[in-house]
C-alpha positions as YAML, in Angstrom:
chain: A
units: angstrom
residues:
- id: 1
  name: UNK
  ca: [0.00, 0.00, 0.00]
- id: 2
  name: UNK
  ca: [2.54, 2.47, 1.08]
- id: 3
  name: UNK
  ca: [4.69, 1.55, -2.28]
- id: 4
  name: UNK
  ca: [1.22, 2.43, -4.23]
- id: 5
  name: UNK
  ca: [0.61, 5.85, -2.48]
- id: 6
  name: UNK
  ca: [4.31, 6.77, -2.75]
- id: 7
  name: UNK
  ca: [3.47, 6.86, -6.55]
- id: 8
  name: UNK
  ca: [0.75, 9.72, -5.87]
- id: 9
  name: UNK
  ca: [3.02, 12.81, -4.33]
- id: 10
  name: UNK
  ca: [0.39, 15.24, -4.80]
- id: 11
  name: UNK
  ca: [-2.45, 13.54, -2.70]
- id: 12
  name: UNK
  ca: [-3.59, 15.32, 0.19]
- id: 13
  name: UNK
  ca: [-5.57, 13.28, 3.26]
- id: 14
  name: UNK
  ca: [-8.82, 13.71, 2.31]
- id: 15
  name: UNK
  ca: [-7.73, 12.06, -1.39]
- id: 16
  name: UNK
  ca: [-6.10, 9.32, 1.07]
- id: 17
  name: UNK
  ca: [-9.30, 8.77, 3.03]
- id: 18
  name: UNK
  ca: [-11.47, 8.46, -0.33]
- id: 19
  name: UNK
  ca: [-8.86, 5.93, -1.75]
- id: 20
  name: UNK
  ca: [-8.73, 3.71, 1.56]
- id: 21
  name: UNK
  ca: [-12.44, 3.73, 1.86]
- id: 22
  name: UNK
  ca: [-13.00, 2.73, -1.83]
- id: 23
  name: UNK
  ca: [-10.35, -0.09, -0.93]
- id: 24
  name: UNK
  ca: [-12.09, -1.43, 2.03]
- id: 25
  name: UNK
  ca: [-15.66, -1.32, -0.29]
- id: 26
  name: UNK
  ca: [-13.94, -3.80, -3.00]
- id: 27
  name: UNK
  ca: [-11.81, -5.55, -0.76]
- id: 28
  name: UNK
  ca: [-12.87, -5.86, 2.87]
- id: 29
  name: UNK
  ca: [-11.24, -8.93, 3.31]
- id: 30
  name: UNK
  ca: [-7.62, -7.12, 2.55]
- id: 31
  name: UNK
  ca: [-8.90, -4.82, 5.09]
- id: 32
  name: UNK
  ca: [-9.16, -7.23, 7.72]
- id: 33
  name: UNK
  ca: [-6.69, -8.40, 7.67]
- id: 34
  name: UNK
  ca: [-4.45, -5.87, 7.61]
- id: 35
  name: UNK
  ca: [-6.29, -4.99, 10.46]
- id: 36
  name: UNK
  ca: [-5.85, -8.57, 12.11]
- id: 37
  name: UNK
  ca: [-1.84, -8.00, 11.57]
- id: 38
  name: UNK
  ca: [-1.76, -4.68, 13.30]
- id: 39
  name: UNK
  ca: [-4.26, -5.99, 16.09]
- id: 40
  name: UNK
  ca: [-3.00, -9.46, 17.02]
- id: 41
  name: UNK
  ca: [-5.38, -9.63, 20.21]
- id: 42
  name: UNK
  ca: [-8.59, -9.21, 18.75]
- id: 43
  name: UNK
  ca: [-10.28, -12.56, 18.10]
- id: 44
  name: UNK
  ca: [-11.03, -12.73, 15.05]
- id: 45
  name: UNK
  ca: [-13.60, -15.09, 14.74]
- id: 46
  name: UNK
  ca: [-16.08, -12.51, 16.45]
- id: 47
  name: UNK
  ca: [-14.86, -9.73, 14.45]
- id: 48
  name: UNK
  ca: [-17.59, -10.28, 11.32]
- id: 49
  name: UNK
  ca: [-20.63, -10.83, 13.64]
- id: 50
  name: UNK
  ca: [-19.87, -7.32, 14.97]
- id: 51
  name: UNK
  ca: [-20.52, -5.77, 12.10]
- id: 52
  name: UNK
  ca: [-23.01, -8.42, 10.61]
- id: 53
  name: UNK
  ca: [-25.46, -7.72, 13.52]
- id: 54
  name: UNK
  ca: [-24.47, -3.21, 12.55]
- id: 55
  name: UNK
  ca: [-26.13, -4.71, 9.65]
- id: 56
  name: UNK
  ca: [-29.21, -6.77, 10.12]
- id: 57
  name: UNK
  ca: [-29.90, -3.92, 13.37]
- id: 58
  name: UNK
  ca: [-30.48, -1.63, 9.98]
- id: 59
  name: UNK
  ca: [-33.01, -3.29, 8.55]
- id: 60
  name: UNK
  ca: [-33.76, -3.30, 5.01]
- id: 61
  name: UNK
  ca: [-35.09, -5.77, 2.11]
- id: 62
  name: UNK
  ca: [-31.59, -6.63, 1.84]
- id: 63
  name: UNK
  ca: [-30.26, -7.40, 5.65]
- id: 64
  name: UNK
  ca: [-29.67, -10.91, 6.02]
- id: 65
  name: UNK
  ca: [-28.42, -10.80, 2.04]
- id: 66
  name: UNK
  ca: [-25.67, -8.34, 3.14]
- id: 67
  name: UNK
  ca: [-24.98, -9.70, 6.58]
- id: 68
  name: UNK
  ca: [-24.14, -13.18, 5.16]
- id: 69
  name: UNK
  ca: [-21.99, -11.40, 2.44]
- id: 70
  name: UNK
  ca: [-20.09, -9.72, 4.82]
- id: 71
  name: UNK
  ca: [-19.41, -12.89, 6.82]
- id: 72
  name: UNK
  ca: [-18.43, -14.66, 3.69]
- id: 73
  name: UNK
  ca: [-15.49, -12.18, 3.25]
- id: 74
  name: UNK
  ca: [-14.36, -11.74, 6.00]
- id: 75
  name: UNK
  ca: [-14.48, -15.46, 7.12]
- id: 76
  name: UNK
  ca: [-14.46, -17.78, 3.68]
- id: 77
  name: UNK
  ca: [-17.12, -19.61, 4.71]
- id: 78
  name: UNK
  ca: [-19.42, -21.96, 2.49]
- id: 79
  name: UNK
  ca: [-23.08, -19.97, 1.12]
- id: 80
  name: UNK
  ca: [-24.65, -22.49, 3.59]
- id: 81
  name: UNK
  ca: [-22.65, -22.08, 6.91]
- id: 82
  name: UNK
  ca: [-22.75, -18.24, 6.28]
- id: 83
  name: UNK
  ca: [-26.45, -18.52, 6.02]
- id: 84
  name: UNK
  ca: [-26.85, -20.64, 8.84]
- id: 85
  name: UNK
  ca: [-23.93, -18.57, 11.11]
- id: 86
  name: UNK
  ca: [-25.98, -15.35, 10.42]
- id: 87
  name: UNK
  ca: [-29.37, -17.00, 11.28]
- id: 88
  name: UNK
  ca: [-27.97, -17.54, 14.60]
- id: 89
  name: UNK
  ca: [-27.39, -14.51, 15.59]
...
């Protein structure tokens, strides 16, 4: 990351911000675990259901859809045991 921004001199912070944030939209997993390498201590097995329950708590046609989603990328896991690790929460 820091080899890719070195080849943009001229960005300023909010350009930085906009760049990491359209990063973590396309690849959250990359995200994670960058964030996993600079946080050892977190667990990370709890880390998706977190944010998976941030987004079933919103509501929406689309909940459940996006809360499995999200625990597929962060986690790996199988359509089916995302499905069925989401329904239990």
């Amino acid at each position: 990351m820091i080899e890719i921004l070195n080849g943009f001199p001229n960005l300023a912070g909010d350009d930085v911000r906009k760049m990491l944030i359209d990063i973590a939209k396309h690849q959250p997993k990359a995200i994670y675990d960058a964030n996993r390498r600079l946080n050892p201590e977190k667990k990370p097995a709890e880390d998706w259901k977190v944010e998976a329950i941030k987004i079933l708590n919103m509501g929406g046609q689309y909940a459940k859809l996006n809360a499995i989603k999200h625990c597929r990328s962060m986690t790996g896991m199988s359509l089916a045991d995302a499905n069925n690790a989401v329904e239990a929460l």
